[in-house]
ZATOR-689817 format. One line per field, with one value per residue: residue number from 0; chain; x, y, z of N, C-alpha, C in turn; residue in one letter. Coordinates in Angstrom, 1 decimal. Example, Ala and Ser with C-alpha at 12.3 -4.5 7.8 and 13.67 -1.06 7.14 Angstrom:
<atoms>
seq <- [0,1] .
mol <- [A,A] .
neast <- [13.2,12.8] .
nnorth <- [-5.7,-2.2] .
nup <- [7.8,7.1] .
caeast <- [12.3,13.7] .
canorth <- [-4.5,-1.1] .
caup <- [7.8,7.1] .
ceast <- [13.2,12.9] .
cnorth <- [-3.3,0.0] .
cup <- [7.8,7.9] .
type <- [A,S] .
</atoms>
This chain:
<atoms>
seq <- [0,1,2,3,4,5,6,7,8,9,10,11,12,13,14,15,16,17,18,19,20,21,22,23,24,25,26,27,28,29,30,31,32,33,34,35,36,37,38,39,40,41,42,43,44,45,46,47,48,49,50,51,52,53,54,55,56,57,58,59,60,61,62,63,64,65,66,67,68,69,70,71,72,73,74,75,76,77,78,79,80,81,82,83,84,85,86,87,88,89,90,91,92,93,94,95,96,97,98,99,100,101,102,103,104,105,106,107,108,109,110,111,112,113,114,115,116,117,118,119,120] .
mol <- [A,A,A,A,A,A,A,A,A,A,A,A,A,A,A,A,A,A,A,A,A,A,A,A,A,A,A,A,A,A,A,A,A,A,A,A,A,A,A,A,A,A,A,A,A,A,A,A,A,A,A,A,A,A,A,A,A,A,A,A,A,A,A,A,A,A,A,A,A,A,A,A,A,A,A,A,A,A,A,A,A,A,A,A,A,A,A,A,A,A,A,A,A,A,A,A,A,A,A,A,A,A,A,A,A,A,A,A,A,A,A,A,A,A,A,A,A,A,A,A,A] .
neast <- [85.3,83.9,80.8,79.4,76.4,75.5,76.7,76.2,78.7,81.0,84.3,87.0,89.2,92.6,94.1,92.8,91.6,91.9,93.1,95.9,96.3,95.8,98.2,100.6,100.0,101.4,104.0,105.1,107.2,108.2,108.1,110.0,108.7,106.3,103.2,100.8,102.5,103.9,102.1,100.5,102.8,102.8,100.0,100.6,102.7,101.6,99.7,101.0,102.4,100.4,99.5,102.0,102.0,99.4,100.3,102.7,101.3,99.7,101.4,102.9,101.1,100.8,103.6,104.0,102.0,103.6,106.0,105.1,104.2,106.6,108.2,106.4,106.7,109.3,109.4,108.4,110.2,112.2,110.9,110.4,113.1,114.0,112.4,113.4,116.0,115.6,114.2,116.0,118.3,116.5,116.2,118.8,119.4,117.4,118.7,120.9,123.1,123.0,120.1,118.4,119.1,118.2,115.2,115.0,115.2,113.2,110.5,110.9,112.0,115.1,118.3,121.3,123.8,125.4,129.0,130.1,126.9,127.5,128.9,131.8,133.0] .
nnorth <- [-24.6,-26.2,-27.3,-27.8,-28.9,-30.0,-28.6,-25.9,-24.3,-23.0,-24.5,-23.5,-24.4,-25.4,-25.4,-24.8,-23.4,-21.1,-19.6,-20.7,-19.6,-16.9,-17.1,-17.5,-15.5,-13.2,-14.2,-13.5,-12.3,-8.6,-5.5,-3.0,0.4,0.0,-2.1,-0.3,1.8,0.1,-0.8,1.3,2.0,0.5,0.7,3.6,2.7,0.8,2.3,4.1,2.8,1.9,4.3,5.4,3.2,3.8,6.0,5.3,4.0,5.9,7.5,6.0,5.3,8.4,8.7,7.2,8.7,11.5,10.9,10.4,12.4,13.9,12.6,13.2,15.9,16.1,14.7,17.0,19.0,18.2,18.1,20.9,21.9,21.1,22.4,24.9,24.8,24.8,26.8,29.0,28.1,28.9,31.7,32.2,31.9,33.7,36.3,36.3,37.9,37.5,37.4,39.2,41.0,39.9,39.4,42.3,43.0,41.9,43.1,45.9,46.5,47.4,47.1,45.7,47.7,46.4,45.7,48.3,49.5,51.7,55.1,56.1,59.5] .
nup <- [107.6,110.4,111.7,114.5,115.5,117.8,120.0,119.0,118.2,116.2,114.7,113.7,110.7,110.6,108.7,106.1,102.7,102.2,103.6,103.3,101.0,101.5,103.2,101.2,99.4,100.8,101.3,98.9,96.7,96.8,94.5,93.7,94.8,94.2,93.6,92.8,91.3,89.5,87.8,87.0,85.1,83.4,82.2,80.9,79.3,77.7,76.5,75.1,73.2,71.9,70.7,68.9,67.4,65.7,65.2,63.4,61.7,59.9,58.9,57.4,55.4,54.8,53.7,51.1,49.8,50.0,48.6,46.0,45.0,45.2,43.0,41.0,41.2,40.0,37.5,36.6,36.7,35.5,32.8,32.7,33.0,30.5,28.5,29.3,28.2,25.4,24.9,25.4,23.6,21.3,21.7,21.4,18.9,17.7,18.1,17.1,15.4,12.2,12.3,13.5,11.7,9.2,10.3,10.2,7.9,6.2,7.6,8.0,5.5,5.7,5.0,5.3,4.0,0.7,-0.3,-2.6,-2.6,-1.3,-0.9,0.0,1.6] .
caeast <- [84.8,82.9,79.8,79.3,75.0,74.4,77.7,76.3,79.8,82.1,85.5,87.7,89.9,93.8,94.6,91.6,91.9,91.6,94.0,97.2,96.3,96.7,99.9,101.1,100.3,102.0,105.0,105.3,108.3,107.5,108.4,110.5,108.1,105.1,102.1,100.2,103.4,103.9,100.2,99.9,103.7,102.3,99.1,101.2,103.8,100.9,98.8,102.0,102.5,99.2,99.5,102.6,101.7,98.4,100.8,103.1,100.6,99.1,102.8,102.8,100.4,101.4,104.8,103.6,101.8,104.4,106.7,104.2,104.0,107.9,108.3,105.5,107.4,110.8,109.0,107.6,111.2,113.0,109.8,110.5,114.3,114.4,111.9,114.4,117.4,114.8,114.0,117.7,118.8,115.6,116.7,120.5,119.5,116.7,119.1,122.1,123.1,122.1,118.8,118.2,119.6,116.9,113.9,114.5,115.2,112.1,110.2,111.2,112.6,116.4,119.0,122.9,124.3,126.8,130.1,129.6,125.7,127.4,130.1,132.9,133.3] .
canorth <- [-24.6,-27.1,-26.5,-28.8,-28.4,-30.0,-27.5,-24.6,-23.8,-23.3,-24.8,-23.3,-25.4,-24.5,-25.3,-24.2,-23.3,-19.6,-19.8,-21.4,-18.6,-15.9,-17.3,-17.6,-13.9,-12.6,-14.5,-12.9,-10.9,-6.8,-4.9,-1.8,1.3,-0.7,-2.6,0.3,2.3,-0.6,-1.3,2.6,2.7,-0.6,1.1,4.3,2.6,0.1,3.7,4.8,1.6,2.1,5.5,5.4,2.1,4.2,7.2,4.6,3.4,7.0,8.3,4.9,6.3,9.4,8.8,7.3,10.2,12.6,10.3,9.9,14.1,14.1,11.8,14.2,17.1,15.9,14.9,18.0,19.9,17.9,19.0,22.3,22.2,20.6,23.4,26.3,24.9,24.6,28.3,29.8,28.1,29.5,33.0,32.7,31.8,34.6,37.7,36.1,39.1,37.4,36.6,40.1,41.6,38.8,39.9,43.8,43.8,41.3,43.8,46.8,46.6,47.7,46.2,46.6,47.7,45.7,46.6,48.8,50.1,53.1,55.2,57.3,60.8] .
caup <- [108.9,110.6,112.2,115.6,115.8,119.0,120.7,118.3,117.9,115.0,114.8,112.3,110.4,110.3,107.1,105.5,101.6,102.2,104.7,103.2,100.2,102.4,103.9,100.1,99.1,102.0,101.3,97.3,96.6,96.6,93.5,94.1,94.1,94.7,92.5,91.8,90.5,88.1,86.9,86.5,84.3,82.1,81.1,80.6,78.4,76.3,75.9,74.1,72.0,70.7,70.2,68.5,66.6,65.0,64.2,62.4,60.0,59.1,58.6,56.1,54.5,54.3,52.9,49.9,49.3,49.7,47.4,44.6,44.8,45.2,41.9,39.6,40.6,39.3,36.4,36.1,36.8,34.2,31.6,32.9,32.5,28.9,27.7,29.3,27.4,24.0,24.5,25.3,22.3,20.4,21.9,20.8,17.0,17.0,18.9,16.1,13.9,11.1,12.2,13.1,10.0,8.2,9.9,10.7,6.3,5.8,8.1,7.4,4.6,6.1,4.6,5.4,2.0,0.2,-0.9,-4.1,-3.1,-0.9,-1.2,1.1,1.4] .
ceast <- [83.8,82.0,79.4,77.4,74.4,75.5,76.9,77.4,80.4,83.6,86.0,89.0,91.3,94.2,93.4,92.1,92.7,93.0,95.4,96.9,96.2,98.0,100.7,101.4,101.2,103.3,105.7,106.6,107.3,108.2,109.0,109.2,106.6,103.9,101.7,100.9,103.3,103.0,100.3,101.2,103.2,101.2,100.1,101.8,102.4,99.6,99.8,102.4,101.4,99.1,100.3,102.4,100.6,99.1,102.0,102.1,99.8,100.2,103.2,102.4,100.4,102.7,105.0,103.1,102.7,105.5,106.4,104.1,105.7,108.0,107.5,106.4,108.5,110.7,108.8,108.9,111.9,112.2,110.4,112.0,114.9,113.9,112.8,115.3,116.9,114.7,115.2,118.1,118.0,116.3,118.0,120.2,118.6,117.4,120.7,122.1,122.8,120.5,118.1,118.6,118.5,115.6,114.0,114.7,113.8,111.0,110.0,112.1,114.1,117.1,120.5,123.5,125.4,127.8,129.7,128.1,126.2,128.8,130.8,133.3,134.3] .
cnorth <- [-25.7,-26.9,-27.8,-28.4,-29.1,-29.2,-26.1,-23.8,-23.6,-23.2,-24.7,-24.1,-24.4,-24.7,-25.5,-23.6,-21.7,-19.2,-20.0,-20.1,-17.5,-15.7,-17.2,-15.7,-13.1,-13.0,-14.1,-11.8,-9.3,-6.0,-3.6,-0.5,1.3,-1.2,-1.7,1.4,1.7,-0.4,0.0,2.6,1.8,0.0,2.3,4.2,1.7,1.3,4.2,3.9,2.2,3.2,5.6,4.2,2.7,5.7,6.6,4.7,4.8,7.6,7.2,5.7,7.6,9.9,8.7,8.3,11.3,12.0,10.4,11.6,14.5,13.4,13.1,15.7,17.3,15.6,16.2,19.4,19.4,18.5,20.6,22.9,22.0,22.2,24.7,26.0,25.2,26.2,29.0,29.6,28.9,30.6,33.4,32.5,33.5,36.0,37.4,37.5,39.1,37.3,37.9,41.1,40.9,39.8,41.7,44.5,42.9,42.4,44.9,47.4,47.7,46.8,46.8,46.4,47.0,46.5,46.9,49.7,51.3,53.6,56.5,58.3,61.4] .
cup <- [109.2,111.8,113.5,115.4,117.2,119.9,120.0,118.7,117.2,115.3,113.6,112.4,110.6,109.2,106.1,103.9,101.5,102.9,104.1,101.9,100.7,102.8,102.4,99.6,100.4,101.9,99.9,97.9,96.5,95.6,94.1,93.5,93.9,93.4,91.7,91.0,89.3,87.1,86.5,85.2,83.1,81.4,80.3,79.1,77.2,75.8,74.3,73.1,71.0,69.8,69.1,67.0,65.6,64.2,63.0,61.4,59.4,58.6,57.5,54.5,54.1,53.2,51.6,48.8,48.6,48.6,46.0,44.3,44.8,43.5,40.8,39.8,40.1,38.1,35.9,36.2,36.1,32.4,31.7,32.2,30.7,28.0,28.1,28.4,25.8,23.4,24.5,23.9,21.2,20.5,21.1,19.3,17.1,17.1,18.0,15.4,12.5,11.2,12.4,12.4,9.2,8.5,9.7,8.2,5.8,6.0,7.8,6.7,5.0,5.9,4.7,4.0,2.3,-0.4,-2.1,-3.8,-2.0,-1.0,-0.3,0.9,2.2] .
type <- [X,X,X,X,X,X,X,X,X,X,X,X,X,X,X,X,X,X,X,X,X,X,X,X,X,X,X,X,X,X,X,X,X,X,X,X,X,X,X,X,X,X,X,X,X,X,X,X,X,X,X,X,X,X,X,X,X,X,X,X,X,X,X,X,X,X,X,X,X,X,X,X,X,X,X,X,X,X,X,X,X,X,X,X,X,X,X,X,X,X,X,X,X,X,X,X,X,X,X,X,X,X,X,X,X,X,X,X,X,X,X,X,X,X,X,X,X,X,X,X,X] .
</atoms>
């Protein structure tokens, strides 16, 4: 604007800065749904990045976890399984009919007679 001082009038410019930047925003395409739809769906969606991005890396760390606790207990169920087969077999030698024929005559002194020490009536 320019300022006349011996008129005390103002004479506004027409193509003034302000002016031709007005005429510009007014001539912008219009987004379906409108600005503050968008602006509100973009925080929306970079809320849920973040969110998601921070449940990534604790689910990271997690996994490991549960792997490292998956891994000791398959150790610890092959330990488990070797010592069942160790003991079955112990069982089948000790429940043998020789084995209890051995101790029940070590024991108490019961012994299955041999041919010759009994005789048929």
């Amino acid at each position: 604007m320019i300022i006349n001082p011996s008129a005390h009038t103002m004479i506004p410019r027409r193509n003034s800065f302000r002016n031709r930047a007005l005429g510009r925003r007014r001539n912008t395409f219009s987004v379906p749904g409108g600005k503050q739809f968008w602006l509100g769906v973009s925080k929306v969606l970079v809320a849920a990045s973040v969110i998601l991005l921070i449940a990534s890396l604790l689910l990271n760390g997690s996994n490991a976890k549960v792997s490292a606790e998956i891994d000791q207990m398959e150790k610890i169920y092959n330990e488990l399984a070797n010592t069942n087969v160790l003991l079955r077999a112990q069982k089948a030698r000790l429940f043998s009919p020789e084995a209890v024929g051995e101790i029940a005559g070590n024991q108490l002194a019961i012994h299955i007679p041999v041919s010759g020490q009994y005789r048929k009536f």
